[in-house]
NUKOL-257512 format. One record per atom (N, C-alpha, C): residue number from 1; residue in one letter; x, z, y. Coordinates in pm, 1 decimal. Layout:
N
NUM; A; X; Z; Y
...
This chain:
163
1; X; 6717.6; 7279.0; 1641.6
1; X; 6856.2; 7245.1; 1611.8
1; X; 6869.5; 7219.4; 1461.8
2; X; 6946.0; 7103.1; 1425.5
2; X; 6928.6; 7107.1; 1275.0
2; X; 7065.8; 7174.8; 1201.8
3; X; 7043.2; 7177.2; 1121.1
3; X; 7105.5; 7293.6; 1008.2
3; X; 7294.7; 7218.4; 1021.4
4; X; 7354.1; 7276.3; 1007.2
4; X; 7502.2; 7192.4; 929.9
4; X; 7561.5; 7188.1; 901.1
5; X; 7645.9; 7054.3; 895.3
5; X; 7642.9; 6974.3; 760.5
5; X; 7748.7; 7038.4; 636.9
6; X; 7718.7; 7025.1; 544.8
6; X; 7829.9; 7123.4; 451.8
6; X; 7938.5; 6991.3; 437.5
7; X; 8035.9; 7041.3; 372.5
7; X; 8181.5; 6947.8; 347.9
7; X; 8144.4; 6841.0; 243.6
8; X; 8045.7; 6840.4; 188.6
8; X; 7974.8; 6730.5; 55.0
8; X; 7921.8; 6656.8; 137.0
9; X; 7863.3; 6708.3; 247.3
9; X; 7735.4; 6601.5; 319.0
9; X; 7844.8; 6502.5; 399.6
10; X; 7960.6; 6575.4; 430.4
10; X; 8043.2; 6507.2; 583.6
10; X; 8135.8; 6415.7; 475.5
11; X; 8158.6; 6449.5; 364.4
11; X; 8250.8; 6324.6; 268.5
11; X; 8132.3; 6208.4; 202.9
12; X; 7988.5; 6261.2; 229.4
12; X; 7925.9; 6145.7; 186.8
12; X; 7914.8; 6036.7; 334.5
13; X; 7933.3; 6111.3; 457.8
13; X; 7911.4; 6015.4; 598.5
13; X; 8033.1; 5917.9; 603.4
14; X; 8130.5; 5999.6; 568.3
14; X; 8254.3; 5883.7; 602.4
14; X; 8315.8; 5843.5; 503.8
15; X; 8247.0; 5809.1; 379.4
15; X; 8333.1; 5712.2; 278.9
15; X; 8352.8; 5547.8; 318.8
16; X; 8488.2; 5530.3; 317.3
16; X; 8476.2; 5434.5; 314.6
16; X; 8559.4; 5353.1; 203.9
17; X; 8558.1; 5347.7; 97.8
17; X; 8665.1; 5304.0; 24.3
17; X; 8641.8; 5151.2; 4.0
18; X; 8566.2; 5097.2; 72.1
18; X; 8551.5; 4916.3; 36.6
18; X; 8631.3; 4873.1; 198.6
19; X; 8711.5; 4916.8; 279.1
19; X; 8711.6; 4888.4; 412.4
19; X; 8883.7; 4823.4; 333.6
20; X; 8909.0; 4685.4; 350.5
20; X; 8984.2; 4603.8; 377.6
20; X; 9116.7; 4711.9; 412.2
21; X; 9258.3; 4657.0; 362.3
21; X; 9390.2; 4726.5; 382.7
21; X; 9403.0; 4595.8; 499.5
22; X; 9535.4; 4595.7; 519.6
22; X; 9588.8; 4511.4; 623.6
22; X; 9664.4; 4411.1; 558.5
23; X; 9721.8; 4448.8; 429.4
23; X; 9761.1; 4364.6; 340.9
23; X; 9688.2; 4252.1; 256.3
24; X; 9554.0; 4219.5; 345.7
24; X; 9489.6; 4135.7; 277.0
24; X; 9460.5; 4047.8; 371.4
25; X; 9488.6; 3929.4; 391.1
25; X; 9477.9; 3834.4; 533.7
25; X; 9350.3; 3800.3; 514.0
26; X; 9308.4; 3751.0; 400.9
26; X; 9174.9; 3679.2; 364.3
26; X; 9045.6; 3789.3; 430.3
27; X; 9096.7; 3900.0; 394.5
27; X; 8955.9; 3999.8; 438.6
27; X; 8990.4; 3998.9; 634.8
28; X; 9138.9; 3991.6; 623.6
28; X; 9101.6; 4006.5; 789.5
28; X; 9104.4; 3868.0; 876.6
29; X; 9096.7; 3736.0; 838.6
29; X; 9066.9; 3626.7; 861.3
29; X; 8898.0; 3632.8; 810.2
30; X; 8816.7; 3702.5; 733.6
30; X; 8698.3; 3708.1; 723.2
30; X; 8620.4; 3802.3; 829.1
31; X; 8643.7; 3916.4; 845.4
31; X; 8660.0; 3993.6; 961.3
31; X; 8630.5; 3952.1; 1117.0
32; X; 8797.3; 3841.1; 1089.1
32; X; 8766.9; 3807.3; 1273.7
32; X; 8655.7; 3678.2; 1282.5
33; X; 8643.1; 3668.1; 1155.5
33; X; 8530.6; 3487.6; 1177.2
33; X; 8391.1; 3583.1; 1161.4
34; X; 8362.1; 3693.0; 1132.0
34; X; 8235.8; 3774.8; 1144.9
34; X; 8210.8; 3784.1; 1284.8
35; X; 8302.0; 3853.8; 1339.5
35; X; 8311.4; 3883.5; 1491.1
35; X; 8282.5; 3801.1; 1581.8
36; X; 8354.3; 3676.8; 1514.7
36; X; 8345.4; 3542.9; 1622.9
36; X; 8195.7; 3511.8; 1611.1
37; X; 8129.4; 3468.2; 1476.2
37; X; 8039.3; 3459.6; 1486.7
37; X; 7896.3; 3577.8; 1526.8
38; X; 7879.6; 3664.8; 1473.7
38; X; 7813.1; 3802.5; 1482.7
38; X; 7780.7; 3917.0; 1586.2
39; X; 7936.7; 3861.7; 1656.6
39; X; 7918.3; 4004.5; 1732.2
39; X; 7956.9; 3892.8; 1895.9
40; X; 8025.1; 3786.1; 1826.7
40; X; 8026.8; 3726.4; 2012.4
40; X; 7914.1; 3594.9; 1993.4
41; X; 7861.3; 3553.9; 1892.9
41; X; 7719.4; 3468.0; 1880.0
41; X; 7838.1; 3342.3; 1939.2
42; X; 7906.4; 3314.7; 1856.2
42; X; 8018.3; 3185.8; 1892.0
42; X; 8034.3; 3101.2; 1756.3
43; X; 8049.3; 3014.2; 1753.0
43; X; 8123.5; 2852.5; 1643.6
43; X; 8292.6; 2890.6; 1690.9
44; X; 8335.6; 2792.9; 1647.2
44; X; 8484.8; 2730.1; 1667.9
44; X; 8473.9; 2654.0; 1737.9
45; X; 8318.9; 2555.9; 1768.9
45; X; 8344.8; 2423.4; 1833.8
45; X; 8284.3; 2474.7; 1953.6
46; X; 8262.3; 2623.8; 1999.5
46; X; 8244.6; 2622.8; 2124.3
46; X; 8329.7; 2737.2; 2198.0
47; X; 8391.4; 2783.5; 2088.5
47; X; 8452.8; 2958.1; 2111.6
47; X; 8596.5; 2925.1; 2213.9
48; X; 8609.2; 3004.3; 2325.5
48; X; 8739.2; 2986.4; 2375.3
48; X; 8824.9; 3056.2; 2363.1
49; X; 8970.2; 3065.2; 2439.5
49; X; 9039.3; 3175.3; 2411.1
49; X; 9014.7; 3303.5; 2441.8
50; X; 8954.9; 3289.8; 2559.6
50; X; 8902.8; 3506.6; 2548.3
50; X; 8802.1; 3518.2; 2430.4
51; X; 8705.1; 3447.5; 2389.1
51; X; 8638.5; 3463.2; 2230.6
51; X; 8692.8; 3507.9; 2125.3
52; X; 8859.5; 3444.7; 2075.3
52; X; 8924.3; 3498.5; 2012.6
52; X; 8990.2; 3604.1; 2042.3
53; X; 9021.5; 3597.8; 2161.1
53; X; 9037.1; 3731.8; 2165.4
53; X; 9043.7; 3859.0; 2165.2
54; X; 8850.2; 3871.5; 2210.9
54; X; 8745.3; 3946.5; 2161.4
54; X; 8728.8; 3960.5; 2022.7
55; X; 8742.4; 3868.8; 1919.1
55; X; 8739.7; 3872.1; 1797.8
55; X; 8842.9; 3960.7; 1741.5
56; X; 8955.1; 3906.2; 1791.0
56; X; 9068.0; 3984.2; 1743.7
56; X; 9054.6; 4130.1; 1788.7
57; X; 9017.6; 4141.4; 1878.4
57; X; 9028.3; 4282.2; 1961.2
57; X; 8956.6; 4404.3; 1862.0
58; X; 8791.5; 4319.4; 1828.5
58; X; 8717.2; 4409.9; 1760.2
58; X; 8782.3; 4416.2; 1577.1
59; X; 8839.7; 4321.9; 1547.8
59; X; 8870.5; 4296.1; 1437.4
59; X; 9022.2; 4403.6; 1384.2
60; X; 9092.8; 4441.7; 1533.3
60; X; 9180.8; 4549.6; 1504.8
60; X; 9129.4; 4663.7; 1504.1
61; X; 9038.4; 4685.0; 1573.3
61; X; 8918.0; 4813.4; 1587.4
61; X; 8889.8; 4816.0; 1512.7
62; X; 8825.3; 4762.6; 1438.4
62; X; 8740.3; 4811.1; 1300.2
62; X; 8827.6; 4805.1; 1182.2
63; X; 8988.7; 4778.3; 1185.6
63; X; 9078.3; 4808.9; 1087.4
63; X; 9170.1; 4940.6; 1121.7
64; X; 9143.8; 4973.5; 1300.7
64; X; 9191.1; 5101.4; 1290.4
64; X; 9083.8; 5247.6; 1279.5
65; X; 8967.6; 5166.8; 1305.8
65; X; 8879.3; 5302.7; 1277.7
65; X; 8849.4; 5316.8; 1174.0
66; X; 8852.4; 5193.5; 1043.2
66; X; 8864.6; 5249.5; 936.1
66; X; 9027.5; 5347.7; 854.7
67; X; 9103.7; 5295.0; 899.1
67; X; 9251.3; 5365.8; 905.7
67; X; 9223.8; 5526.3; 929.2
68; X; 9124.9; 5568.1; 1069.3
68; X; 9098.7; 5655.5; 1103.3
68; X; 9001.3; 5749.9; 984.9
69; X; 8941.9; 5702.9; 935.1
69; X; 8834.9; 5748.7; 861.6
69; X; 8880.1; 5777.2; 758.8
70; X; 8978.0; 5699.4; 676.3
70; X; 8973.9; 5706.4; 541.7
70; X; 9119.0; 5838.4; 554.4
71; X; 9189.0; 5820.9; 679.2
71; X; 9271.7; 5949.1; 672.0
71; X; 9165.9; 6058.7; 686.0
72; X; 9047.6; 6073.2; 778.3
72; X; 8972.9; 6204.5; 798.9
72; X; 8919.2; 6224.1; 593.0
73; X; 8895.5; 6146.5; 569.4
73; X; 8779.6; 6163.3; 452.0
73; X; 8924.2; 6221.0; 348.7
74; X; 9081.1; 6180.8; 370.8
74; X; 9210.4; 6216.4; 259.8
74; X; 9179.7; 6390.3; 319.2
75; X; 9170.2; 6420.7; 444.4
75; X; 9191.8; 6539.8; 487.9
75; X; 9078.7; 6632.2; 430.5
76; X; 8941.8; 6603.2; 446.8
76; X; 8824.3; 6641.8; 380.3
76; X; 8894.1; 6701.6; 251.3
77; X; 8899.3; 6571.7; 192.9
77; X; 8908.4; 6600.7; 20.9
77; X; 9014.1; 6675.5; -42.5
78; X; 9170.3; 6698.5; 48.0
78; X; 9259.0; 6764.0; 26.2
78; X; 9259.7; 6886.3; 72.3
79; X; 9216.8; 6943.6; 209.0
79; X; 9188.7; 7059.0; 270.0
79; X; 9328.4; 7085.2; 306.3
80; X; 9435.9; 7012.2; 378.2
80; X; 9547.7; 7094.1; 380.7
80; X; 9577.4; 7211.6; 451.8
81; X; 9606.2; 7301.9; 444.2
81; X; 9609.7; 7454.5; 503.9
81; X; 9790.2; 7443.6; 584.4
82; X; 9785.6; 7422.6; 694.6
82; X; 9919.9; 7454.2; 700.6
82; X; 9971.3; 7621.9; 731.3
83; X; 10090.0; 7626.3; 703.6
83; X; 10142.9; 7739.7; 667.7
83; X; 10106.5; 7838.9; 750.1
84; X; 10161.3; 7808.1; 920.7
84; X; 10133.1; 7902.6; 1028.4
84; X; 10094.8; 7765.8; 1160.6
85; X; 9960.6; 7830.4; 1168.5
85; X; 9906.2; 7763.5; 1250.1
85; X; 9974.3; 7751.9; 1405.7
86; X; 9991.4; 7917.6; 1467.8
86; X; 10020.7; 7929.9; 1584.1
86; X; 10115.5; 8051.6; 1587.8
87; X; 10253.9; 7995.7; 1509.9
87; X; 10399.3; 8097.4; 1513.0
87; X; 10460.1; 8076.3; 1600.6
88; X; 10507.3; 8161.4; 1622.7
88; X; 10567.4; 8151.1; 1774.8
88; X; 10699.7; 8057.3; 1822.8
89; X; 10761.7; 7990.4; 1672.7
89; X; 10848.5; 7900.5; 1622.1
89; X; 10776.7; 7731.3; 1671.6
90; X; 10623.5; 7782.0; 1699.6
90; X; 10525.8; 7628.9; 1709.8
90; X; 10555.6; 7588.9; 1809.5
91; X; 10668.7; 7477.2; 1860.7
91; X; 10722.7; 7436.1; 2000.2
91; X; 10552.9; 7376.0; 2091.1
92; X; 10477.4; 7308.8; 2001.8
92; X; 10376.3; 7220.6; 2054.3
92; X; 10272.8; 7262.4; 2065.8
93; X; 10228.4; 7389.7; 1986.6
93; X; 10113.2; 7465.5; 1957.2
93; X; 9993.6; 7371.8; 1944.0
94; X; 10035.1; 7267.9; 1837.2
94; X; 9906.3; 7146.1; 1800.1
94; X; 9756.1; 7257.9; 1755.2
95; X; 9755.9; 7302.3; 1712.4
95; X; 9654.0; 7380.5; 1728.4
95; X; 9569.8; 7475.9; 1805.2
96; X; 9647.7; 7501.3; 1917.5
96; X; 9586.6; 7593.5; 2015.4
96; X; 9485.4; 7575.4; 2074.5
97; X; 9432.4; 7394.5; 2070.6
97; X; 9307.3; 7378.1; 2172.1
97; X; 9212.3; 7286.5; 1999.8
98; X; 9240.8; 7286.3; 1904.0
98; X; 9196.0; 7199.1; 1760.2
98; X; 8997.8; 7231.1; 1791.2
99; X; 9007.1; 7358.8; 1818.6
99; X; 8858.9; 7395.4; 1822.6
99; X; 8798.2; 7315.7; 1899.9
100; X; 8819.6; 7315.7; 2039.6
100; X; 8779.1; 7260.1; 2105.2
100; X; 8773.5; 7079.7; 2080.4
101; X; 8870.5; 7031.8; 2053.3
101; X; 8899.0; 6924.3; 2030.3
101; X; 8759.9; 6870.1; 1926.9
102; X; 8728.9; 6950.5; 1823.3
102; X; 8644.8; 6911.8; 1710.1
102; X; 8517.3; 6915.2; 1778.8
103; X; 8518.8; 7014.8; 1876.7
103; X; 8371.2; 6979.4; 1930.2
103; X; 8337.0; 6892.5; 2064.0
104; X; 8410.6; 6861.5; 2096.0
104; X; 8440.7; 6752.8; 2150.4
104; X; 8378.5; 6601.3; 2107.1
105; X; 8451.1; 6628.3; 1982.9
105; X; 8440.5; 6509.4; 1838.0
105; X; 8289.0; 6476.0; 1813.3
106; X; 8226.4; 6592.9; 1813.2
106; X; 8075.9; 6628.0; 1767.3
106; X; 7986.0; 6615.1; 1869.3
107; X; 8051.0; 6608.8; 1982.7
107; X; 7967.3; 6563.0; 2061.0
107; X; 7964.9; 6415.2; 2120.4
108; X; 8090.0; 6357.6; 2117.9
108; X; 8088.1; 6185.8; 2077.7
108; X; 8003.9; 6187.6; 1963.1
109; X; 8050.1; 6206.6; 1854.8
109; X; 7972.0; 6123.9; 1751.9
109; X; 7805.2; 6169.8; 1775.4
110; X; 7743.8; 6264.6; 1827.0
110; X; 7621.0; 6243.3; 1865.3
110; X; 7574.8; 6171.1; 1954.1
111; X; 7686.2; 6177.1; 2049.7
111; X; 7647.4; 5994.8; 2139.5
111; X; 7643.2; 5880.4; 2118.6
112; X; 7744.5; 5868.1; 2001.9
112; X; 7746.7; 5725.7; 1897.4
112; X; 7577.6; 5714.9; 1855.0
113; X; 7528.0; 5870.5; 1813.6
113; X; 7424.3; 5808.9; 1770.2
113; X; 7315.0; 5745.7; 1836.5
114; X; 7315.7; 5768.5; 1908.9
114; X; 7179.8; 5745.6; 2035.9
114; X; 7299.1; 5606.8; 2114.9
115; X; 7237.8; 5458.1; 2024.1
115; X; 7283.6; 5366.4; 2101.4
115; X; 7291.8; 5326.3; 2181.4
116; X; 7148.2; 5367.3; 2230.5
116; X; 7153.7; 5288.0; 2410.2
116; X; 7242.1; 5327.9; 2515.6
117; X; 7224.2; 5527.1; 2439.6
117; X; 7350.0; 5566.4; 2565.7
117; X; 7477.6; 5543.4; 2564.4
118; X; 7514.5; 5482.5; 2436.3
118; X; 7627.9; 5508.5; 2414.9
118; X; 7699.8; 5346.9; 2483.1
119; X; 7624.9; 5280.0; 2413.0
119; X; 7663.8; 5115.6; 2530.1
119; X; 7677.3; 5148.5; 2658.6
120; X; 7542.7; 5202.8; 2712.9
120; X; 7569.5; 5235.6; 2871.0
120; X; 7708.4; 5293.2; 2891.2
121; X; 7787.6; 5406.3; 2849.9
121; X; 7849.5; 5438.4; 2879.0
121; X; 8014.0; 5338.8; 2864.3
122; X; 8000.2; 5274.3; 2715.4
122; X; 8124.4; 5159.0; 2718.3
122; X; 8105.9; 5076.7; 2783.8
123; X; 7967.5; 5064.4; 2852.8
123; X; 8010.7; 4881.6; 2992.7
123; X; 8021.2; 4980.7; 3090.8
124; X; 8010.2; 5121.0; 3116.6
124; X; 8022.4; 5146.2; 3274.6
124; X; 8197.5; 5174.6; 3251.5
125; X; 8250.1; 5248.9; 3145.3
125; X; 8414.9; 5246.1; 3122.1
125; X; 8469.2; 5101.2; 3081.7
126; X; 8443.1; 4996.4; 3063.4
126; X; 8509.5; 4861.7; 3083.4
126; X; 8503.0; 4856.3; 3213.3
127; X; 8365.0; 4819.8; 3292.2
127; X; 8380.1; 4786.8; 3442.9
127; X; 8465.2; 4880.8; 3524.2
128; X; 8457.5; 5028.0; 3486.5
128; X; 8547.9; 5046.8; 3558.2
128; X; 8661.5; 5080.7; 3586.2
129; X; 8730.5; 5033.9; 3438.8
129; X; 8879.6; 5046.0; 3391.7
129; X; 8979.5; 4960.4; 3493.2
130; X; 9058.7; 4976.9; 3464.2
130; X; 9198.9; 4891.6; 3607.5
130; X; 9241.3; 4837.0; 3508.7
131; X; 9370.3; 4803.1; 3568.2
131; X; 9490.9; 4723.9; 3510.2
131; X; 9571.7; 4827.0; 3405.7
132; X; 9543.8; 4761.6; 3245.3
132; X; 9591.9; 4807.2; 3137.1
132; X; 9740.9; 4893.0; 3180.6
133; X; 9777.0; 5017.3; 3175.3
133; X; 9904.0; 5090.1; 3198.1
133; X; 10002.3; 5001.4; 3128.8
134; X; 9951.9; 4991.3; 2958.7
134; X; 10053.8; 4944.5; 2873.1
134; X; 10115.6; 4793.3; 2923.2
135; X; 10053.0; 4702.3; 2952.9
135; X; 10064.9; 4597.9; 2996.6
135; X; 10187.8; 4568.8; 3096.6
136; X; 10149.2; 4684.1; 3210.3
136; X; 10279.7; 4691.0; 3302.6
136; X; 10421.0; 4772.5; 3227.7
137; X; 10376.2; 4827.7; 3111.2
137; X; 10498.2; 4880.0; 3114.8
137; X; 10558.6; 4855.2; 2999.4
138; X; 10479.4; 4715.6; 2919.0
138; X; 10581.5; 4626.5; 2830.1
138; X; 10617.3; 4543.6; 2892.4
139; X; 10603.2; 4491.9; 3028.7
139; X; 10640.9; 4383.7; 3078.4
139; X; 10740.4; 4452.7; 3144.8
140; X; 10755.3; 4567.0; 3269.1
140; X; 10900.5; 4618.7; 3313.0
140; X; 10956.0; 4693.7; 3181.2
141; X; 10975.7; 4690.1; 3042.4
141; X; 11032.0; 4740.6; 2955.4
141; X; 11088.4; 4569.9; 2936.1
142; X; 11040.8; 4489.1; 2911.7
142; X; 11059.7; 4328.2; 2837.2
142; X; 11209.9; 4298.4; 2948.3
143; X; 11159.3; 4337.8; 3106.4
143; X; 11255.5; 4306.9; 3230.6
143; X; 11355.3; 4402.9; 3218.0
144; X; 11344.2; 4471.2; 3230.7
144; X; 11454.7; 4599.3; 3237.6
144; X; 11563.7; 4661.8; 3132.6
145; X; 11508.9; 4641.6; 2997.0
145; X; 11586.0; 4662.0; 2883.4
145; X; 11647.7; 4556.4; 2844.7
146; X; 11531.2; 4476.6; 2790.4
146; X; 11573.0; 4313.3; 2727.4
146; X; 11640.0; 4262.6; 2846.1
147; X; 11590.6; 4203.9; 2974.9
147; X; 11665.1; 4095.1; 3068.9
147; X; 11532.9; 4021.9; 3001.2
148; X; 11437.1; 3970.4; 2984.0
148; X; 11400.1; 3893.2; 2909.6
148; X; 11216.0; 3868.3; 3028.0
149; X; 11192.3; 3754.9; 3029.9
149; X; 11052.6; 3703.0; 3107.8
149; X; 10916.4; 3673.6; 3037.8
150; X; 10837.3; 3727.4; 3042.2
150; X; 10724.1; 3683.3; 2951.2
150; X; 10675.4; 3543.1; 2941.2
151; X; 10675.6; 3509.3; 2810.0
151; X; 10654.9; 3333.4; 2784.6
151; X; 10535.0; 3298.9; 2840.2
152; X; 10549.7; 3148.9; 2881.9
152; X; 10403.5; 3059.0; 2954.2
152; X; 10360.3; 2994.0; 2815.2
153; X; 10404.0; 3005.1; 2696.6
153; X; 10380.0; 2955.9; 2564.6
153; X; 10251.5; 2969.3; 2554.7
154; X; 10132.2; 2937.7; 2492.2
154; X; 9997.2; 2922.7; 2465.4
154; X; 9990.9; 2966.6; 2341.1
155; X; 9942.1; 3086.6; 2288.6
155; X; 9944.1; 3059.9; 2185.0
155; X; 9808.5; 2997.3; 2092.8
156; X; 9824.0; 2961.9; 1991.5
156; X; 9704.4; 2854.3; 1938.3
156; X; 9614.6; 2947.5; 1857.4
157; X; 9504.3; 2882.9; 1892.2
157; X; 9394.0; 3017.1; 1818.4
157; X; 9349.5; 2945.1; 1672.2
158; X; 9272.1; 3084.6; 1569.3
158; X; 9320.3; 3059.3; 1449.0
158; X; 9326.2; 2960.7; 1374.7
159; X; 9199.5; 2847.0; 1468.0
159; X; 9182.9; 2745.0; 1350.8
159; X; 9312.0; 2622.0; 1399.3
160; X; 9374.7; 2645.0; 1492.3
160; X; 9477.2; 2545.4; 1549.3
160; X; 9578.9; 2516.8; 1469.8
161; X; 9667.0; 2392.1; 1461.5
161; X; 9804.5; 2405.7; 1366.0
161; X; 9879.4; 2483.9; 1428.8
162; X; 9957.9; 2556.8; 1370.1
162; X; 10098.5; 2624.2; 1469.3
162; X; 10212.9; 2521.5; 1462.9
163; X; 10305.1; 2555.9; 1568.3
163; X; 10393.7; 2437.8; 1563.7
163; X; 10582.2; 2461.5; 1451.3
């Protein structure tokens, strides 16, 4: 079993301070043309709309897992202590299961490491995912609140004019 990791070693794993804000289009128009090319092995002159899509998809992923990171690495470096963990005032008791939760954590990220298993396991949870929850329930939210029908509009992918 190997030794672990002290709080120096775990702020040197997750620095990320070069990871693109959202306020920069250029880095995330560079981003999704990585993806397009890199990660789906696509051009423009052959890429379709689920391509971009995929692009986009991974291209929000990797702006929210850096989002994710650079808050874990603020938490690292600040250590915030909150006052009373589990007072009896704690309506939610966010901490009551935290332990567990972290090792949980530790045991994904050791599956992250070992790639092969870890693919195996994201194509057997794509194949055997259903119909997106959220999907149905912005569309009876779009019907039911708004009155309103989801558009047959197309929308144009990035390199297209908009109208």
């Amino acid at each position: 079993m190997s030794r672990p990791q002290t709080d120096q070693d775990r702020r040197k794993q997750i620095s990320v301070r070069g990871l693109a804000g959202v306020e920069n289009v250029t880095d995330i128009k560079r981003n999704f043309n990585r993806h397009l090319h890199f990660t789906l092995v696509k051009d423009r002159n052959v890429a379709t709309t689920r391509d971009y899509y995929q692009a986009l998809a991974h291209t929000v992923r990797d702006h929210l897992v850096g989002r994710w990171i650079r808050t874990q690495q603020y938490y690292y470096e600040k250590d915030p202590k909150p006052s009373s963990r589990l007072s009896p005032s704690c309506r939610f008791k966010v901490f009551a299961d935290y332990e567990d939760y972290i090792k949980c954590q530790e045991r994904v990220n050791a599956l992250y490491m070992n790639s092969r298993e870890w693919t195996k396991m994201v194509i057997r949870n794509i194949a055997t995912s259903g119909k997106f929850s959220s999907d149905r329930t912005i569309a009876e939210y779009a019907r039911q609140i708004w009155g309103v029908e989801p558009s047959k509009h197309k929308i144009p992918a990035p390199n297209e004019p908009r109208d």
